[in-house]
BALOBA-1460 file (C-alpha; in Angstrom, 3 decimals):
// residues 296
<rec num="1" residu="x" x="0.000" y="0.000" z="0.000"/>
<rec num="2" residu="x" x="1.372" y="3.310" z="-0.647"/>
<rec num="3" residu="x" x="3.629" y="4.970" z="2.296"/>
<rec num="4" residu="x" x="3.257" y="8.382" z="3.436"/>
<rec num="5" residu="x" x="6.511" y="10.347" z="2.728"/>
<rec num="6" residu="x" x="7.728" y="12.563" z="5.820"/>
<rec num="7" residu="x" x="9.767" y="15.756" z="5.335"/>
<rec num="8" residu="x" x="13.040" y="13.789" z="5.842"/>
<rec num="9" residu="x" x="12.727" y="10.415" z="4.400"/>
<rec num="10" residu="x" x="16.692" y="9.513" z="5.526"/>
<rec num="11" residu="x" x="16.193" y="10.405" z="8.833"/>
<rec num="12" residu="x" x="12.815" y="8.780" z="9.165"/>
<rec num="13" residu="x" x="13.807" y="5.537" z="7.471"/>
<rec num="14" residu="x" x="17.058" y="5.177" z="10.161"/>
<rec num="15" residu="x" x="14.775" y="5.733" z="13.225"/>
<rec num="16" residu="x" x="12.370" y="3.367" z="11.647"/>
<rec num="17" residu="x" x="15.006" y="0.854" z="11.439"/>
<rec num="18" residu="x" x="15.882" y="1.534" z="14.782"/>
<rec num="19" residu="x" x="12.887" y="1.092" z="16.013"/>
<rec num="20" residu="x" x="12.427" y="-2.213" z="14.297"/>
<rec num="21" residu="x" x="15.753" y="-3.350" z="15.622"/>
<rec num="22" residu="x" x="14.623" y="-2.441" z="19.356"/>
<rec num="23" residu="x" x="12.000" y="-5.153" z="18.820"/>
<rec num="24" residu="x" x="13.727" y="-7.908" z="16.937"/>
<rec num="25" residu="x" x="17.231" y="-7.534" z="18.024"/>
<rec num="26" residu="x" x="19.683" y="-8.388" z="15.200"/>
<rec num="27" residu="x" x="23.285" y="-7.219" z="13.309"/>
<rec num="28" residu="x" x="21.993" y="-8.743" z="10.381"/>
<rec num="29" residu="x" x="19.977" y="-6.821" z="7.273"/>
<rec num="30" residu="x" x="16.314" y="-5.822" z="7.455"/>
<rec num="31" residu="x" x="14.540" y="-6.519" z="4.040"/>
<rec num="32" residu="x" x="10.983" y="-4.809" z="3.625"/>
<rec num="33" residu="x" x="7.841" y="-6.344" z="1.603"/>
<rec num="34" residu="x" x="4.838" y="-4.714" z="0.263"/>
<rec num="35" residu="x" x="2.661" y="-6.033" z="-2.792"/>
<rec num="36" residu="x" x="1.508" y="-2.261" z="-3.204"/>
<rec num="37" residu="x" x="5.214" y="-1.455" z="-3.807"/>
<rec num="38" residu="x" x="6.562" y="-0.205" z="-7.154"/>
<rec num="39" residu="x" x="8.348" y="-3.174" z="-8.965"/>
<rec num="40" residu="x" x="12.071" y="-2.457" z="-8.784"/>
<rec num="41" residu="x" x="13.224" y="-1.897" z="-5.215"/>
<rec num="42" residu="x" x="15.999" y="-3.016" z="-3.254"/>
<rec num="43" residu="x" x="13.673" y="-4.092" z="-0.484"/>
<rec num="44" residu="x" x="15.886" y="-2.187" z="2.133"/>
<rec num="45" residu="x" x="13.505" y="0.534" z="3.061"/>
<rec num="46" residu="x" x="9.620" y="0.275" z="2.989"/>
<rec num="47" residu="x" x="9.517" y="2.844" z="0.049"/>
<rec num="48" residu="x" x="11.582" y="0.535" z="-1.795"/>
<rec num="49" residu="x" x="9.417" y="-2.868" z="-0.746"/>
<rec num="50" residu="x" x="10.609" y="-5.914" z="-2.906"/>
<rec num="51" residu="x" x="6.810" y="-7.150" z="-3.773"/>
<rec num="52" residu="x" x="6.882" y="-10.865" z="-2.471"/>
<rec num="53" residu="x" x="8.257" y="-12.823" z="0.460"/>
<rec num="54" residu="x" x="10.206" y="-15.315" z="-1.812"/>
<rec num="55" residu="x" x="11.629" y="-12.273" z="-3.670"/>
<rec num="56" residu="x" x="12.754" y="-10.954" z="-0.118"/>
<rec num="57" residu="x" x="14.121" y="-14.413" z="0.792"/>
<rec num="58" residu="x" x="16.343" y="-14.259" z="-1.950"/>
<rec num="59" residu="x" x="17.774" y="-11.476" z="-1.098"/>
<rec num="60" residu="x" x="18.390" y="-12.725" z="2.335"/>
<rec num="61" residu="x" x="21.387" y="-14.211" z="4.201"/>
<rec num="62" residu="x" x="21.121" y="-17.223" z="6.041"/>
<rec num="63" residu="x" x="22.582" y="-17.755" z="8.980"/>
<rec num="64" residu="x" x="22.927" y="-13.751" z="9.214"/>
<rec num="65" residu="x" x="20.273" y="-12.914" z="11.312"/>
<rec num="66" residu="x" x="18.506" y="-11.060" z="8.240"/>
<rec num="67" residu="x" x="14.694" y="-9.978" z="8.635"/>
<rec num="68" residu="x" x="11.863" y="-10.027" z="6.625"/>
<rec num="69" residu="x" x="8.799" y="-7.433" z="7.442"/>
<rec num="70" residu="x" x="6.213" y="-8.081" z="5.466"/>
<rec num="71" residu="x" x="4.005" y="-4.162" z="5.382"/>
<rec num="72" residu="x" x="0.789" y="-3.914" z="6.447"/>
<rec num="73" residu="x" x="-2.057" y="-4.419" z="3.768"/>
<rec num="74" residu="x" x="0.621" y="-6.718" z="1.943"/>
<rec num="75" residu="x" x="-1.292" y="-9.724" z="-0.572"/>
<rec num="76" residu="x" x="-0.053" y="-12.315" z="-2.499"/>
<rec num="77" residu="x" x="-0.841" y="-15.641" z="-4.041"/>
<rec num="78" residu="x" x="0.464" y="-18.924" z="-3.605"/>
<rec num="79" residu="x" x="-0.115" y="-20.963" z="-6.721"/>
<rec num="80" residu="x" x="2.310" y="-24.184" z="-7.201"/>
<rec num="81" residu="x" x="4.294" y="-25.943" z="-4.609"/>
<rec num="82" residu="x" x="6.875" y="-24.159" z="-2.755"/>
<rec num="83" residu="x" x="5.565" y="-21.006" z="-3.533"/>
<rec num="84" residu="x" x="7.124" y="-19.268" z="-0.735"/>
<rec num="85" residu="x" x="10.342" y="-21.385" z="0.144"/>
<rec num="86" residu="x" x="11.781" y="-20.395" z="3.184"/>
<rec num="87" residu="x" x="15.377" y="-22.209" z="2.491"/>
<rec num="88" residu="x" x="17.922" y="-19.699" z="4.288"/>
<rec num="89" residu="x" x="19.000" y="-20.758" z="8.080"/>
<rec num="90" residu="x" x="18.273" y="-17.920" z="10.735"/>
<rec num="91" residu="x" x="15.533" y="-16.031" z="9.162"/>
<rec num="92" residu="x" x="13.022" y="-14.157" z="10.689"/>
<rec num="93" residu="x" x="9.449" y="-13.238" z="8.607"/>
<rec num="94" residu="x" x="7.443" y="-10.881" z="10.654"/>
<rec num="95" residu="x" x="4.003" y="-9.261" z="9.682"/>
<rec num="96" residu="x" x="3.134" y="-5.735" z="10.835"/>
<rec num="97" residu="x" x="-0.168" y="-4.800" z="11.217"/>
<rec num="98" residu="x" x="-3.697" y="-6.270" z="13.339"/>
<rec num="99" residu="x" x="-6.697" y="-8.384" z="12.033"/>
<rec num="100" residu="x" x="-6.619" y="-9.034" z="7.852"/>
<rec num="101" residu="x" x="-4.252" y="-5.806" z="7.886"/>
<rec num="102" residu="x" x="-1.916" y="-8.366" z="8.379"/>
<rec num="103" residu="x" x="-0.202" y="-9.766" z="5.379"/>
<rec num="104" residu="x" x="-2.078" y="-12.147" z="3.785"/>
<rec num="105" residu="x" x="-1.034" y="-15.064" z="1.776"/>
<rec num="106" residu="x" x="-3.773" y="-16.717" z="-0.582"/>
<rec num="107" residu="x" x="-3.074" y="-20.172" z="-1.339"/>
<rec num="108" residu="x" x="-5.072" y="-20.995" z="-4.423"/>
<rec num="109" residu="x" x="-4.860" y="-22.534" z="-8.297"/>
<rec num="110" residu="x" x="-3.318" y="-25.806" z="-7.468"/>
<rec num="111" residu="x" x="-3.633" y="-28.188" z="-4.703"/>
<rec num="112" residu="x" x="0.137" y="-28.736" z="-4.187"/>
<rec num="113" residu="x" x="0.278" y="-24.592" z="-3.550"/>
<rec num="114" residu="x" x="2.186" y="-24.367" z="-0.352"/>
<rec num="115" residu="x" x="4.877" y="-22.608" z="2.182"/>
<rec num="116" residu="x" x="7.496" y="-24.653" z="2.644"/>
<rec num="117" residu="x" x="9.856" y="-24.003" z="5.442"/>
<rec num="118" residu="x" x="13.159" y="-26.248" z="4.771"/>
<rec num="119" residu="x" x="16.144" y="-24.494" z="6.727"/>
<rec num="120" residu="x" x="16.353" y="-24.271" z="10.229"/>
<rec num="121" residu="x" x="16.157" y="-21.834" z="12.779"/>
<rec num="122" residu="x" x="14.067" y="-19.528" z="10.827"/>
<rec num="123" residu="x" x="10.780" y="-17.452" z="12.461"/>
<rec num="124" residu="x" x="7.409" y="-17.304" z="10.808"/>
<rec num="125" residu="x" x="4.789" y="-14.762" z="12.629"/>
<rec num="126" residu="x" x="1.652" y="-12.590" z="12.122"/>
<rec num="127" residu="x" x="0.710" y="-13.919" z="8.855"/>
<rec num="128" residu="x" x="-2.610" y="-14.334" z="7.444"/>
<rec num="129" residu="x" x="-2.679" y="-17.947" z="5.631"/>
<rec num="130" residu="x" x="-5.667" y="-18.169" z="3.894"/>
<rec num="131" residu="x" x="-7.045" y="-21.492" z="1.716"/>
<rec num="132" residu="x" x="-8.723" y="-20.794" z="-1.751"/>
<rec num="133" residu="x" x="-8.519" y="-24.381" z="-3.204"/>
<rec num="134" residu="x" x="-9.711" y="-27.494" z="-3.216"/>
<rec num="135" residu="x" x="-8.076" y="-30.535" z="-1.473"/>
<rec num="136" residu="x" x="-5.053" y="-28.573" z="-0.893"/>
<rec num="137" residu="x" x="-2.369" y="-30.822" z="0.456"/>
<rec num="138" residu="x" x="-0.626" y="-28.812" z="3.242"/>
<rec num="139" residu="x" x="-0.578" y="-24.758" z="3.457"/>
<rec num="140" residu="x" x="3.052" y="-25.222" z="5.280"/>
<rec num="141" residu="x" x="5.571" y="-28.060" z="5.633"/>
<rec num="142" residu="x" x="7.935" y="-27.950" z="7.721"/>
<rec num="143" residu="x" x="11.159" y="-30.265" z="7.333"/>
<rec num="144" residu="x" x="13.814" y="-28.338" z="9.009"/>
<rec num="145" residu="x" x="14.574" y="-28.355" z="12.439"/>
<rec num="146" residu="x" x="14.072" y="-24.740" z="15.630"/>
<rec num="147" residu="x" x="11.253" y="-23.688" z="13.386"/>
<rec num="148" residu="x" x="8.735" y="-21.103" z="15.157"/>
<rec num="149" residu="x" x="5.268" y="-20.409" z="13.763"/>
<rec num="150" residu="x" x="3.838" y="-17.867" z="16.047"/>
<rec num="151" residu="x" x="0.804" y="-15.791" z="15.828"/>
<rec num="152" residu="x" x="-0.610" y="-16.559" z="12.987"/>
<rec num="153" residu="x" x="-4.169" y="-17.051" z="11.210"/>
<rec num="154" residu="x" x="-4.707" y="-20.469" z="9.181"/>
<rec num="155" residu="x" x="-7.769" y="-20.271" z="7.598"/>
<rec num="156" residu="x" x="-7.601" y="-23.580" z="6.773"/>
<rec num="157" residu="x" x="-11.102" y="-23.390" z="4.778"/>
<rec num="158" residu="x" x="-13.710" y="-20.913" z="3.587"/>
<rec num="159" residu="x" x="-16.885" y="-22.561" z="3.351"/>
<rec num="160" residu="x" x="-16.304" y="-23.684" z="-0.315"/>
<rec num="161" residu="x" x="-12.784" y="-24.775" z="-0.465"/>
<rec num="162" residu="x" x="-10.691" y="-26.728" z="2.101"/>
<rec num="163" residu="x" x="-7.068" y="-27.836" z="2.461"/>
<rec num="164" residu="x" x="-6.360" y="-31.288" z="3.456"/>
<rec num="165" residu="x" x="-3.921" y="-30.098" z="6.505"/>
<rec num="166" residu="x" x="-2.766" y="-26.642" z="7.919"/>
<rec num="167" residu="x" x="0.681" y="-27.464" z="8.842"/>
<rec num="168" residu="x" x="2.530" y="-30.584" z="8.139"/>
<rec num="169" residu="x" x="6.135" y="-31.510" z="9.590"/>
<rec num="170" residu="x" x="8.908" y="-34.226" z="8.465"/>
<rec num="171" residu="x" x="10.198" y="-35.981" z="11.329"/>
<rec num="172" residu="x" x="12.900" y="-33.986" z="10.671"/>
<rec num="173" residu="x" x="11.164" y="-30.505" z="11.815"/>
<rec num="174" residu="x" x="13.063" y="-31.100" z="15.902"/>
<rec num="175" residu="x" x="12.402" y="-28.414" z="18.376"/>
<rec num="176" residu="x" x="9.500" y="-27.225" z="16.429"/>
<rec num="177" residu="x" x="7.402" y="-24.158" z="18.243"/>
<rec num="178" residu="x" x="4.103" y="-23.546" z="16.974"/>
<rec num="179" residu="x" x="2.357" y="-21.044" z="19.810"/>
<rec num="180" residu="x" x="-0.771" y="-18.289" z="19.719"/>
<rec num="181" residu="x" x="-1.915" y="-19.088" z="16.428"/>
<rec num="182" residu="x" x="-5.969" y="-19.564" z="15.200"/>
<rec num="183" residu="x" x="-6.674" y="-22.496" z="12.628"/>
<rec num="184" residu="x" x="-10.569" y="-22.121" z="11.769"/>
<rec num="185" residu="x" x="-12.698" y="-23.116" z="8.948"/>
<rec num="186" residu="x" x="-16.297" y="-24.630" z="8.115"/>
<rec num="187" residu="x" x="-15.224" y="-27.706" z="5.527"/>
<rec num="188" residu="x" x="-14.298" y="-30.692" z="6.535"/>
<rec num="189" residu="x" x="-10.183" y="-30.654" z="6.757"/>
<rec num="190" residu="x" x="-8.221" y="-33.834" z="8.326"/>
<rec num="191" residu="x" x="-6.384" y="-31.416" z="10.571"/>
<rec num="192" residu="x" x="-5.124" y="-28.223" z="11.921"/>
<rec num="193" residu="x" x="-1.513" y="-29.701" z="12.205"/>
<rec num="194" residu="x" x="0.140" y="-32.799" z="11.714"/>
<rec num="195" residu="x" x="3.261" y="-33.798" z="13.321"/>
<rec num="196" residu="x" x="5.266" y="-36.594" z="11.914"/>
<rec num="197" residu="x" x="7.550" y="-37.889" z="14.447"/>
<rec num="198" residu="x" x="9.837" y="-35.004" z="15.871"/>
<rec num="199" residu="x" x="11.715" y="-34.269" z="19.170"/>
<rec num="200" residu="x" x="11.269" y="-31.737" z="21.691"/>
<rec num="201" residu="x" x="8.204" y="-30.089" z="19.588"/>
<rec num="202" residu="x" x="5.967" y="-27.523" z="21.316"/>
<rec num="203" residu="x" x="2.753" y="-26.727" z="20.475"/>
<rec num="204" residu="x" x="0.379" y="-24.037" z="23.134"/>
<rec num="205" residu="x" x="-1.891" y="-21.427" z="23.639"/>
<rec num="206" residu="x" x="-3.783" y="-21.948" z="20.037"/>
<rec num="207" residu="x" x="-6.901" y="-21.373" z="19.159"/>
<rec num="208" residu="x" x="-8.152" y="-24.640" z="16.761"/>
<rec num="209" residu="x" x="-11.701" y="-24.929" z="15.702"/>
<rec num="210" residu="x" x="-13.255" y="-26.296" z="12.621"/>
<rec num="211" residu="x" x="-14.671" y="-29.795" z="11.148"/>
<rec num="212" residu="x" x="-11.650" y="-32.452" z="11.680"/>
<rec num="213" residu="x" x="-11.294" y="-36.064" z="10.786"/>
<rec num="214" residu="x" x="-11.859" y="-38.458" z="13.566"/>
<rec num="215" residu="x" x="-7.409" y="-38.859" z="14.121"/>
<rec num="216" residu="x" x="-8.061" y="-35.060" z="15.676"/>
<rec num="217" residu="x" x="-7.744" y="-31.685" z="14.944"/>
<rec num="218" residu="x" x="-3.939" y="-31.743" z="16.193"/>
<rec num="219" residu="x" x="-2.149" y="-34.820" z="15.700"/>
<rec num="220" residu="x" x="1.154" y="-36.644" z="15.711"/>
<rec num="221" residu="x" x="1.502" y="-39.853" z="13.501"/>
<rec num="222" residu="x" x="3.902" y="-42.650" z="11.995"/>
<rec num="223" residu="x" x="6.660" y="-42.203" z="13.871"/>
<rec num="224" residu="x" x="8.074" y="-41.718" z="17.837"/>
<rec num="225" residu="x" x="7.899" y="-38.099" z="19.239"/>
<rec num="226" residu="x" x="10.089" y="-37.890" z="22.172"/>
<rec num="227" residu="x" x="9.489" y="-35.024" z="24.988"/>
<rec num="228" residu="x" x="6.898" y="-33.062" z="23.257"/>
<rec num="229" residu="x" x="4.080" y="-30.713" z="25.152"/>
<rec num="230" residu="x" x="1.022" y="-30.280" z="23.932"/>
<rec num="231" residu="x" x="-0.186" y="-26.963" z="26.596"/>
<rec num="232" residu="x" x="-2.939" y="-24.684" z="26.543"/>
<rec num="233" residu="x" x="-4.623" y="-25.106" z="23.311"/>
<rec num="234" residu="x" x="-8.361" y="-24.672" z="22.854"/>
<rec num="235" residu="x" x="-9.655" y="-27.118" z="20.090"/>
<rec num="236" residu="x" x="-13.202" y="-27.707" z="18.865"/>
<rec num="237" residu="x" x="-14.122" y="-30.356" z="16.522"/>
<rec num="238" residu="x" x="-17.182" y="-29.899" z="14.767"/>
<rec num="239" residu="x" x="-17.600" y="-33.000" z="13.298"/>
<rec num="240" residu="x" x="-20.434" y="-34.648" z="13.951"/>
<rec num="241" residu="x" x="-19.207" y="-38.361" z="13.070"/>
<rec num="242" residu="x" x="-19.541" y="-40.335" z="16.393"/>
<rec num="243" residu="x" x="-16.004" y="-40.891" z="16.895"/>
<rec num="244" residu="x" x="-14.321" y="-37.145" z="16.259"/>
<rec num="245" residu="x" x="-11.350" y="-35.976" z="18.645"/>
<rec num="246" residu="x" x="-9.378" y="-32.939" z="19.210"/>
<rec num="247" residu="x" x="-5.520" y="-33.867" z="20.385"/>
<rec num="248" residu="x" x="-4.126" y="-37.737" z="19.429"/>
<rec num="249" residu="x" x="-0.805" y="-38.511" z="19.578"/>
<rec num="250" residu="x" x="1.172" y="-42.120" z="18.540"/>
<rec num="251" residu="x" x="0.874" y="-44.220" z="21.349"/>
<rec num="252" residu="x" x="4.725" y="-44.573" z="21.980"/>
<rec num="253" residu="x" x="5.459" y="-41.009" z="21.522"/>
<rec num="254" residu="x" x="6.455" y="-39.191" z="25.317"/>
<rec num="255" residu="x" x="6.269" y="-35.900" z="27.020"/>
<rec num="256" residu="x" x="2.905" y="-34.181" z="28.289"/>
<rec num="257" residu="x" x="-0.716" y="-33.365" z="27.050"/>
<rec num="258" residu="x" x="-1.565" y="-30.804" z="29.870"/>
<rec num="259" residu="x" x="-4.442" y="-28.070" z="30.426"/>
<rec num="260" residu="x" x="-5.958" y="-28.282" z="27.097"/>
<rec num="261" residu="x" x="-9.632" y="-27.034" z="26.677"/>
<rec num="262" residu="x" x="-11.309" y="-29.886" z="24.081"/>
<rec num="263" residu="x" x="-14.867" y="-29.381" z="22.937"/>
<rec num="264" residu="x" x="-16.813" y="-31.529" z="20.628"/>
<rec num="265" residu="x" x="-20.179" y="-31.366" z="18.821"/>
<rec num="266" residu="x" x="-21.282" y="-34.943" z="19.329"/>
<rec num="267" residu="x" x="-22.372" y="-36.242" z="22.187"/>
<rec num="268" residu="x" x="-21.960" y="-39.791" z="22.010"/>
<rec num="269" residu="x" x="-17.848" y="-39.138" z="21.531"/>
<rec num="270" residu="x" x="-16.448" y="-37.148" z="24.262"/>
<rec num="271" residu="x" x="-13.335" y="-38.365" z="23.598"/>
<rec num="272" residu="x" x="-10.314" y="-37.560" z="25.986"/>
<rec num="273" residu="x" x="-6.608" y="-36.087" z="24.539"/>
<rec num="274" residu="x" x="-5.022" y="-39.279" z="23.409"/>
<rec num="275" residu="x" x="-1.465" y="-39.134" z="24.458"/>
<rec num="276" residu="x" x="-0.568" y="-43.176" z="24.591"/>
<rec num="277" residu="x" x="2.758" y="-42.815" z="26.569"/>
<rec num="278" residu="x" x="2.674" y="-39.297" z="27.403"/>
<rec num="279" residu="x" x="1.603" y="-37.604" z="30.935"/>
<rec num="280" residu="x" x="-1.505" y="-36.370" z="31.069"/>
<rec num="281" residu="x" x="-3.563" y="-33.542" z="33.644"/>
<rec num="282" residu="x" x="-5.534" y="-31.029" z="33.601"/>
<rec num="283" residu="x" x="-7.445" y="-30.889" z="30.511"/>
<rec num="284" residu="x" x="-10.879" y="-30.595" z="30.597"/>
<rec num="285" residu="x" x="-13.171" y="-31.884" z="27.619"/>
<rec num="286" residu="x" x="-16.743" y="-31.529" z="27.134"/>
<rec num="287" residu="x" x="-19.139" y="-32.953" z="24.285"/>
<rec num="288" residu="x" x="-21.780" y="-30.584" z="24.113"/>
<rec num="289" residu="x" x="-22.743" y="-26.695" z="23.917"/>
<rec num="290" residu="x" x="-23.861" y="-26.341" z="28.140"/>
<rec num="291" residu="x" x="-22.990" y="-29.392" z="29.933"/>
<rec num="292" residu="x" x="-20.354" y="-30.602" z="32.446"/>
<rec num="293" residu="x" x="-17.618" y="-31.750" z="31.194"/>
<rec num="294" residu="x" x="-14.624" y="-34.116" z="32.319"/>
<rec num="295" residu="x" x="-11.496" y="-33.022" z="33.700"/>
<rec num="296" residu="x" x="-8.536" y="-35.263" z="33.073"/>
């Protein structure tokens, strides 16, 4: 969107960057993106926006400590596999603005469209993920490992369209943080999150509510987890199927499902968090709009 120009754009632009700096400490470079942006720019000032996030990626340094802010207002599409491909170690992608100001990312044309985050350490947060096409196969895989998805929205359906899965790791994706994010939609989706195997992987404080397939609207599958925490999410499952569920994890995988808040629309399933070897406490689950429900 197009930036207001003060009466001294140098000395703006380096308090700007200070100020940015204040709240994501770094020595590395500071890349800018805005889709309203003239085509052209060296993406190292807002006026000068490169237009996507890939295009800003490029330009990146991995391993650097480099920065991506993506502007408020800022759109793009997704349309083929890998359309953003976050493949430089140690970056950060940050989204300024509140509510669909945010950046938002459209994931639409094919059903392989996705974010993929393949090099580790890298920072994903305040994003607007939105689905636009059928059967879509993941909106982000993850296959690298200290990767933080944080405050985001994953719309992971629109009431005509629905993605298969929001997020989807390797067992690769170790140390994995995914914290105060929203995954909502009205189609039927298989789930908000997958996790294939993994190590140390936290996942709290989201917000997860939509129709999910009866392995749950988070889940971890096929192979061992060791030492992961599943903490402070809120989940409801919509689906009316007799045997939905909200958190499931493989039955040798360890660590702790604690203080979870599950809610289901089907009364004859109020199924408890799975969590096969893991501790569980204090999560309370209830089947039905009004009633009691079970602490556990």
């Amino acid at each position: 969107m197009p930036r207001t120009k003060l009466a001294n754009p140098a000395r703006t632009a380096e308090h700007n960057l200070y100020d940015l700096r204040m709240r994501f400490p770094t020595t590395g470079n500071i890349w800018f993106v805005d889709s309203g942006a003239s085509s052209g720019g060296n993406g190292l000032s807002p006026e000068a926006a490169v237009t996507t996030i890939d295009a800003a990626i490029n330009l990146a340094t991995a391993s650097n400590g480099d920065i991506i802010i993506v502007m408020e207002g800022h759109a793009e599409s997704i349309v083929g596999a890998g359309g953003i491909a976050l493949d430089k170690a140690g970056l950060t992608i940050v989204g300024l603005g509140r509510g669909r100001n945010r950046p938002v990312v459209t994931f639409a044309t094919d059903a392989a469209a996705s974010f993929n985050i393949s090099a580790a350490s890298c920072h994903v947060e305040n994003l607007v993920l939105l689905n636009a096409i059928a059967s879509q196969t993941a909106m982000v895989n993850i296959s690298a490992a200290d990767v933080t998805i944080k405050g985001c929205e994953v719309q992971v359906s629109d009431g005509s369209t629905a993605a298969l899965l929001g997020i989807l790791t390797t067992d690769g994706a170790d140390r994995l943080l995914i914290e105060d994010n929203y995954f909502h939609g009205l189609n039927a989706v298989t789930a908000a999150i997958r996790i294939v195997g993994t190590d140390h992987t936290i996942v709290r404080r989201n917000y997860v509510t939509g129709s999910f397939a009866t392995t749950g609207a988070i889940e971890q599958v096929t192979t061992k987890g060791n030492l992961h925490l599943y903490d402070g999410n809120t989940i409801v499952n919509l689906t009316a199927d007799g045997n939905n569920a909200s958190l499931v994890c493989k039955s040798d995988t360890t660590g702790a499902v604690i203080n979870n808040r599950l809610f289901f629309i089907d009364s004859s399933c109020p199924t408890a968090p799975a969590g096969g070897a893991m501790f569980t406490g204090g999560n309370y689950y209830a089947a039905a709009d009004d009633t009691a429900g079970t602490l556990k």
